[in-house]
DRENDO-1510 file (C-alpha; in Angstrom, 1 decimal, always signed):
<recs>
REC; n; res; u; v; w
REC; 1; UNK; +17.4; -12.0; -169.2 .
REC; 2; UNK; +19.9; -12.9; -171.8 .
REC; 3; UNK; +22.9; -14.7; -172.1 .
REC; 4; UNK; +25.9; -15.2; -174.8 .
REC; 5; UNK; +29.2; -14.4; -175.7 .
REC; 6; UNK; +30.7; -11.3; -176.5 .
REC; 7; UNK; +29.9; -10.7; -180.6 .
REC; 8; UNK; +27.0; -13.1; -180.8 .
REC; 9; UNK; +23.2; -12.4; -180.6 .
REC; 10; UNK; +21.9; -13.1; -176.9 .
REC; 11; UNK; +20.0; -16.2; -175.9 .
REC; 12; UNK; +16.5; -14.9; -175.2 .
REC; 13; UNK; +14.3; -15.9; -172.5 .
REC; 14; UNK; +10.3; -15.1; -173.6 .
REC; 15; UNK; +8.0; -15.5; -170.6 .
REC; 16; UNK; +4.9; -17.6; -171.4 .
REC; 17; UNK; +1.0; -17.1; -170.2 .
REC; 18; UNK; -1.9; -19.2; -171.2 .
REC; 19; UNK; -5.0; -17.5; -171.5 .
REC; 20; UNK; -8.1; -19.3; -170.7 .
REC; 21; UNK; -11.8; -17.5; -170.4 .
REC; 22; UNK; -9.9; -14.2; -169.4 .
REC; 23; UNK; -7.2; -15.8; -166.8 .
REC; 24; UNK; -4.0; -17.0; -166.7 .
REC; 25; UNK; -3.9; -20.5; -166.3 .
REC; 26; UNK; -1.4; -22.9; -165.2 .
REC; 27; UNK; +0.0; -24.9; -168.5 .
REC; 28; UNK; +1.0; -29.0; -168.3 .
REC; 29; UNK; +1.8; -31.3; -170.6 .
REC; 30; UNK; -0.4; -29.6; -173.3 .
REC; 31; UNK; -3.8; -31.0; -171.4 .
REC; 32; UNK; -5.6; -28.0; -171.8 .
REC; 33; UNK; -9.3; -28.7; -170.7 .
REC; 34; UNK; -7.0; -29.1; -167.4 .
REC; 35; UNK; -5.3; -26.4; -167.2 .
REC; 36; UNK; -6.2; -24.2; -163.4 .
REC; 37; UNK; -6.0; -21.0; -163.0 .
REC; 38; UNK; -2.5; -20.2; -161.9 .
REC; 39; UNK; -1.2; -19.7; -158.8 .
REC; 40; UNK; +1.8; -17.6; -159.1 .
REC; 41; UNK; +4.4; -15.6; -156.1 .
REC; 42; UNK; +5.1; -13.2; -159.0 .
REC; 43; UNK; +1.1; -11.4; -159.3 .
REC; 44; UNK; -1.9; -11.4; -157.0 .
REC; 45; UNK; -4.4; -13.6; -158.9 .
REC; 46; UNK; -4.6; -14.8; -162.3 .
REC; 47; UNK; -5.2; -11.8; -163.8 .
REC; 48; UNK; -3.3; -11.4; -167.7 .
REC; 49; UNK; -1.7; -7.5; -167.0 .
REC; 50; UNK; -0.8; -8.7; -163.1 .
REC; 51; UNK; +1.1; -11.7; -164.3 .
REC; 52; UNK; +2.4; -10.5; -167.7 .
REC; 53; UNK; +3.8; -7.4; -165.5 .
REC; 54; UNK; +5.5; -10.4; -163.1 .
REC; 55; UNK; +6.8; -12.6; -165.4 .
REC; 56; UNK; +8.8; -9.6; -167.5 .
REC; 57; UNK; +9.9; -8.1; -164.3 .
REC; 58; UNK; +11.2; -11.3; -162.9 .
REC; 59; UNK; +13.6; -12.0; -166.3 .
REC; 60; UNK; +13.9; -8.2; -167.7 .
REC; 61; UNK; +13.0; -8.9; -171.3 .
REC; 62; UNK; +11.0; -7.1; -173.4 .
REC; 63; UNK; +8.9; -9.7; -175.3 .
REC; 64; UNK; +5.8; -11.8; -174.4 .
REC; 65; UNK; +4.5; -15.4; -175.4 .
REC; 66; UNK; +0.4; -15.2; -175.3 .
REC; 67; UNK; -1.5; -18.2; -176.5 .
REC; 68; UNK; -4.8; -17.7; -176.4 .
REC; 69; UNK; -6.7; -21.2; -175.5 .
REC; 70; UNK; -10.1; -19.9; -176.6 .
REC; 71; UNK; -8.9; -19.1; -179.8 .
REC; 72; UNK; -6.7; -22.0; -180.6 .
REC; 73; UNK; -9.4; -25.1; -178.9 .
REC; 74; UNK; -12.7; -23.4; -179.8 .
REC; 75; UNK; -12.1; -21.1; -182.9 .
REC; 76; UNK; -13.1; -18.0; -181.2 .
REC; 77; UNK; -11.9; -14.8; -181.5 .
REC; 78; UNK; -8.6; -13.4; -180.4 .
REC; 79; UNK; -9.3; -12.4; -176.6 .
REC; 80; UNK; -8.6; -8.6; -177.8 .
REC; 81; UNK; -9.7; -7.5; -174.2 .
REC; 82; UNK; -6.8; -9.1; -172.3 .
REC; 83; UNK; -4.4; -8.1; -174.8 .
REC; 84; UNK; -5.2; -4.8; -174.6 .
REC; 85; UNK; -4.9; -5.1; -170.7 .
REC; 86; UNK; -1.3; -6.7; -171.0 .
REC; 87; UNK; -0.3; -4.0; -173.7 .
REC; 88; UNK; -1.3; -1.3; -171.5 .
REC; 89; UNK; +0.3; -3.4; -168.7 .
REC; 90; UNK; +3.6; -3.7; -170.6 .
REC; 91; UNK; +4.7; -0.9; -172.6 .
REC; 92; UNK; +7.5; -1.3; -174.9 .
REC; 93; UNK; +7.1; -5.1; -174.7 .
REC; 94; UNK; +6.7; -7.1; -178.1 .
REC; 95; UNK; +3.3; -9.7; -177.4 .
REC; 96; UNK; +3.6; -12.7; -179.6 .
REC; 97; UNK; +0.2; -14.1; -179.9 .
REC; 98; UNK; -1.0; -17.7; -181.0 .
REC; 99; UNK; -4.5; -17.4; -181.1 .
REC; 100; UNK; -5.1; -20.3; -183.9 .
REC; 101; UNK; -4.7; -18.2; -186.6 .
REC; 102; UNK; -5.8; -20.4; -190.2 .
REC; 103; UNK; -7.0; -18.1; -192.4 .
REC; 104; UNK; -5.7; -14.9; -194.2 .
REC; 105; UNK; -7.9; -12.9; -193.5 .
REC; 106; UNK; -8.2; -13.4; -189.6 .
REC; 107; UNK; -4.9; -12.9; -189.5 .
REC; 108; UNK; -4.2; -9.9; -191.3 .
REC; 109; UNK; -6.9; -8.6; -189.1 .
REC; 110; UNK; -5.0; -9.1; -186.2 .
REC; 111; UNK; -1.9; -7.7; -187.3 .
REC; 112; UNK; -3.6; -4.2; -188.5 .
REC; 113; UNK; -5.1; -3.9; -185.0 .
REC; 114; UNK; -2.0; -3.7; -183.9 .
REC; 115; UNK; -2.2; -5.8; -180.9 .
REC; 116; UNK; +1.1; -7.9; -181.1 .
REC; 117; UNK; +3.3; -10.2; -183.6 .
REC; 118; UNK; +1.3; -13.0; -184.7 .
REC; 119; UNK; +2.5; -16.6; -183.9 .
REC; 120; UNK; +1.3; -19.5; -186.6 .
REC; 121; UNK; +1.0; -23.0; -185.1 .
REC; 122; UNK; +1.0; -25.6; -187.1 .
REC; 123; UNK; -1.5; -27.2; -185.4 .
REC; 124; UNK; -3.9; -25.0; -186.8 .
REC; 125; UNK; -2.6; -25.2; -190.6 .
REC; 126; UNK; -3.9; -27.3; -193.2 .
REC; 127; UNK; -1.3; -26.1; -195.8 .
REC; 128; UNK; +1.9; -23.8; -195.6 .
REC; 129; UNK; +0.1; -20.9; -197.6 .
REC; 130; UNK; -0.9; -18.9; -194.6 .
REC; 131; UNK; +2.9; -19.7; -193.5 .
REC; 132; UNK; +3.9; -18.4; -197.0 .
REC; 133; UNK; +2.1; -15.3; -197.3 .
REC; 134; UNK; +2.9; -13.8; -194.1 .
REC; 135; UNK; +6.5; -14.4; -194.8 .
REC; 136; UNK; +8.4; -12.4; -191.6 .
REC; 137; UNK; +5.1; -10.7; -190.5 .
REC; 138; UNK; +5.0; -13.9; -188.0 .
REC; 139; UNK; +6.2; -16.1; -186.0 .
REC; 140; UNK; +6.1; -20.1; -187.1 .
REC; 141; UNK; +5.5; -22.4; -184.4 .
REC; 142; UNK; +6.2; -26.0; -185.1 .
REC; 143; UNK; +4.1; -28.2; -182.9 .
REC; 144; UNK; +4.4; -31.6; -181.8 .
REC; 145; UNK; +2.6; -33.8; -178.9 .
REC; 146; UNK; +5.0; -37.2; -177.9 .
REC; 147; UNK; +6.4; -38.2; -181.3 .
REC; 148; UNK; +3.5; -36.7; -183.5 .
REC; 149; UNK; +4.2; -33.5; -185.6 .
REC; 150; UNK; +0.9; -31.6; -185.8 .
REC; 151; UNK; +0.4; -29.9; -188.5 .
REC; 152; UNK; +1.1; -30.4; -192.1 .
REC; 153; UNK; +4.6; -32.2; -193.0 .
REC; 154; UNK; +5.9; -29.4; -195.2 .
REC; 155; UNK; +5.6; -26.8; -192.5 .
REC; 156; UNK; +8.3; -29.3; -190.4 .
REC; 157; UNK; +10.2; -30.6; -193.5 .
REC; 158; UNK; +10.7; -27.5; -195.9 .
REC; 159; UNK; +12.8; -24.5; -194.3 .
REC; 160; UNK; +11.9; -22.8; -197.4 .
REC; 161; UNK; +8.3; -22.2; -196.0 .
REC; 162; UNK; +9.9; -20.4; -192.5 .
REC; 163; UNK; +10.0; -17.2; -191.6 .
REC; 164; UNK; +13.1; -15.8; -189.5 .
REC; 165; UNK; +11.7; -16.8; -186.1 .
REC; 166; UNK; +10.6; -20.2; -185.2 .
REC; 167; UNK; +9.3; -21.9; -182.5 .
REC; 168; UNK; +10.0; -25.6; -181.7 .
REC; 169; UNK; +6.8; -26.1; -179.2 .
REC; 170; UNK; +7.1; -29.5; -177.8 .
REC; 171; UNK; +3.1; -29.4; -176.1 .
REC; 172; UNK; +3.8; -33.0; -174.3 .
REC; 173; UNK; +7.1; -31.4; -172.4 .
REC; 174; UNK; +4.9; -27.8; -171.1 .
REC; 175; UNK; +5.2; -27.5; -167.5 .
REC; 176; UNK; +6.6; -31.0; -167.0 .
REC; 177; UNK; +10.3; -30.4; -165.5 .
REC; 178; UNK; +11.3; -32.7; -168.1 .
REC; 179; UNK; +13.7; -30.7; -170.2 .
REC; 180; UNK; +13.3; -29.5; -173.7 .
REC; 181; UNK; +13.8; -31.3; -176.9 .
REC; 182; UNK; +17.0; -30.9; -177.4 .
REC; 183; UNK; +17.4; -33.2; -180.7 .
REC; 184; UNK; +14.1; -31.1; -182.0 .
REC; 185; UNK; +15.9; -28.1; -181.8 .
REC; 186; UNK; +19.3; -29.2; -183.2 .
REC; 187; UNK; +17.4; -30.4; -186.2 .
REC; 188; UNK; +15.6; -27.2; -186.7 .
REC; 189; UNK; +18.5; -25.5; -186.1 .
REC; 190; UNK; +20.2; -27.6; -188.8 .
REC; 191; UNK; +16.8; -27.0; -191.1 .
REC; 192; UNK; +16.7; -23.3; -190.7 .
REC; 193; UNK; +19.9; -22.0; -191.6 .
REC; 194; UNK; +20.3; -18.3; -190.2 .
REC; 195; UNK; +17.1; -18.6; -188.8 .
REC; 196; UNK; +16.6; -18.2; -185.3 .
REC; 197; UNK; +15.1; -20.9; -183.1 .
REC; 198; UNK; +13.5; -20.7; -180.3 .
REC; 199; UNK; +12.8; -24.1; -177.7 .
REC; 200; UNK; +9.4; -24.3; -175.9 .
REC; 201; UNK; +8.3; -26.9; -173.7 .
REC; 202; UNK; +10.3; -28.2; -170.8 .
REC; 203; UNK; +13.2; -25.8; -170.0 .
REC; 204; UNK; +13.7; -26.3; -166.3 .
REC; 205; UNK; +16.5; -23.7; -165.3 .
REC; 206; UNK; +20.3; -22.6; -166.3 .
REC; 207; UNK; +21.5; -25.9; -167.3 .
REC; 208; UNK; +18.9; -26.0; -170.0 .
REC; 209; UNK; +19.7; -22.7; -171.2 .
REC; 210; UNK; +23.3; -23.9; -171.3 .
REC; 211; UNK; +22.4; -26.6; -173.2 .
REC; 212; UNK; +20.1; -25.0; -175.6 .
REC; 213; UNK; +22.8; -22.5; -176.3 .
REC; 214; UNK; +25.4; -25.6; -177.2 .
REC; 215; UNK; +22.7; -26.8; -180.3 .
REC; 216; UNK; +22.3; -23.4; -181.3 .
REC; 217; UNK; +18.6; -22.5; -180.1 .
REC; 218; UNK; +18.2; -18.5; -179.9 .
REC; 219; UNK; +15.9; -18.7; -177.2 .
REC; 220; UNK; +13.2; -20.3; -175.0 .
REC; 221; UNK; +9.8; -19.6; -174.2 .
REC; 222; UNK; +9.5; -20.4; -169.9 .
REC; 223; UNK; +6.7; -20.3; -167.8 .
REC; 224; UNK; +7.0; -22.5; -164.7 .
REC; 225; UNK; +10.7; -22.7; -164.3 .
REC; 226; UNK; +10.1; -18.8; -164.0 .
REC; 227; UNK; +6.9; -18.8; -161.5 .
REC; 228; UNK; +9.5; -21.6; -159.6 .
REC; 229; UNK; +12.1; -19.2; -159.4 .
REC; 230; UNK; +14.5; -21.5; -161.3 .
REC; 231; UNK; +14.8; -18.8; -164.0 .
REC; 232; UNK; +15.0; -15.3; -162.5 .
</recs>
């Protein structure tokens, strides 16, 4: 699902799943010890391929948002057998993958097995040099809870360190019907130049894409609004 004017780039909608000890759980408010397995209409049980495969076909879009809780709230390693599962369950579909990545060489591990884009959160960063070497290899994903910006300061204050795509991924907004930060992503927009922007946290249906759109976000990552059928 996309939407724009005739000449410009499309707003893109980039389904979400969580990924907790091999399911798909249900994401609020960024509380993750929390977060249920999910309940969905779009896929029989929680299962990563099943509700990947129901997400994309309910908004006809060809990439994926994966973060991987294991990964990113106990260090361990990228859960390579659901990806594989999804991949196989999605061909032709770009997976971007947050699995905590915070060192060089984990990631460049991920990224020769081939597995999906890698997404960088700056939750996990203690520096931008990780930011820095990957350049446009990954995705950035600027992460805040409430009014605190995790993550080191330059990541969210120097546009020089950003790759083309970047997330604004407002944890305290995820799965709350609350709407997205739209005064986060005007300022990134502002920040990032020809960049492209993407909103996470919050979007709760077409008015919020409409809005989005007017502060110049590229995109939104969605989850619930989609399982809600507010987003279809």
């Amino acid at each position: 699902m996309s939407h724009g004017s005739e000449g410009a780039k499309p707003f893109r909608l980039i389904p979400v799943i969580d990924l907790r000890h091999g399911q798909v759980v249900r994401a609020r408010a960024g509380e993750r010890d929390a977060y249920a397995p999910i309940d969905t209409p779009l896929a029989r049980g929680s299962g990563p391929a099943e509700v990947a495969r129901g997400l994309l076909d309910a908004v006809g879009t060809d990439r994926l948002y994966i973060a991987d809780l294991d990964a990113i709230m106990d260090g361990a390693a990228p859960d390579r057998a659901s990806l594989e599962a999804v991949a196989r369950a999605c061909p032709g579909v770009t997976l971007w993958v947050d699995a905590g990545f915070c060192d060089l060489l984990g990631l460049e591990r991920f990224v020769h097995s081939g597995l999906g884009h890698p997404v960088i959160g700056s939750e996990s960063q203690r520096d931008a040099s990780l930011v820095r070497a990957l350049g446009d290899r990954a995705v950035l994903s600027l992460d805040s809870r409430g009014e605190a910006r995790l993550g080191p300061d330059a990541l969210h204050d120097d546009a020089g360190t950003w790759p083309q795509e970047v997330i604004v991924m407002t944890l305290a907004r995820v799965g709350t019907g609350t709407g997205p930060d739209l005064s986060g992503v005007a300022r990134a927009v502002a920040l990032g130049g020809s960049r492209r922007i993407y909103a996470a946290g919050g979007v709760r249906g077409p008015e919020d894409v409409a809005r989005l759109m007017e502060v110049g976000a590229a995109g939104a990552l969605v989850a619930s609004a989609i399982h809600d059928g507010r987003l279809r």
